[in-house]
N, C-alpha and C positions, 0 to 999 in steps of 0.2 A: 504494500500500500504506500502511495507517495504521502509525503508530508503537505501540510496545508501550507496554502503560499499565505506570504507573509503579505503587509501593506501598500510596502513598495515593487513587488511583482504584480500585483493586482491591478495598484494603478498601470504598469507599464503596459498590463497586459490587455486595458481598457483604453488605452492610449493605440495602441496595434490597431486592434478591435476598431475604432474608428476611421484612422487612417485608411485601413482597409475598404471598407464599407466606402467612405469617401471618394475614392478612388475609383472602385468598381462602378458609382455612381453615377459621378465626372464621365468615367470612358461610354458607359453606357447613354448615359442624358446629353450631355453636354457636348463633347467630344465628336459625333459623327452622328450617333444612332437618331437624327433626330425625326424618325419613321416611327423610331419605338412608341409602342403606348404603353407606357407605364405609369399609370395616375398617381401610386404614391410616393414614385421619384421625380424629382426636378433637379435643377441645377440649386436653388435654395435650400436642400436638403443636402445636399452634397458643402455645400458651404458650413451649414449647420454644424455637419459632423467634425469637420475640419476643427470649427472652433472648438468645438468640446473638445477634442485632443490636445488644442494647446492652454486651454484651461486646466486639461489634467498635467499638462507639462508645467504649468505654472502650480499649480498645488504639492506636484511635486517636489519641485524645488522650495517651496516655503518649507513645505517639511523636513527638507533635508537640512534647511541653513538653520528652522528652530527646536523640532521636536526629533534628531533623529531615532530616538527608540522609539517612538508610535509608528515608523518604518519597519522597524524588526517585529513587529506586532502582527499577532496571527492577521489575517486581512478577515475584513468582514463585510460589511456589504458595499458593492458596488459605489462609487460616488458617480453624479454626472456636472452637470456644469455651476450649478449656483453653491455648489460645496453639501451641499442636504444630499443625505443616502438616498438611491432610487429607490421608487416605489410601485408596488406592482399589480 
């Protein structure tokens, strides 16, 4: 059984997770496909995502310059951009 990721894997790995999605989005909406119908993607969504990423890059680093043991911390729930745990 693997270990639970810690705060700081979480975040990075919510940071991927966007970027990704972002991207996929872009190349799909944005980028050429503009034949596609995809009602719940736009190029505005793809923007969105982007931002949340670098909001989690920004959180990250506060954490890292004031609290870095709540990094070493089991990770727990998701954060997304206004700093409040997501909800589901």
């Amino acid at each position: 059984m693997s270990e639970p990721l810690n705060e700081r894997e979480l975040i990075k790995l919510q940071i991927q997770a966007y970027e990704f999605y972002a991207g996929l989005i872009d190349r799909a909406v944005v980028s050429g496909a503009h034949e596609a119908k995809m009602p719940k993607w736009d190029d505005q969504r793809a923007v969105e995502y982007f931002d949340l990423a670098e909001q989690l890059r920004q959180r990250l680093a506060e954490l890292e310059a004031t609290d870095e043991q709540a990094l070493d911390a089991p990770g727990t729930t998701p954060v997304v951009a206004d700093g409040e745990p997501a909800t589901s």
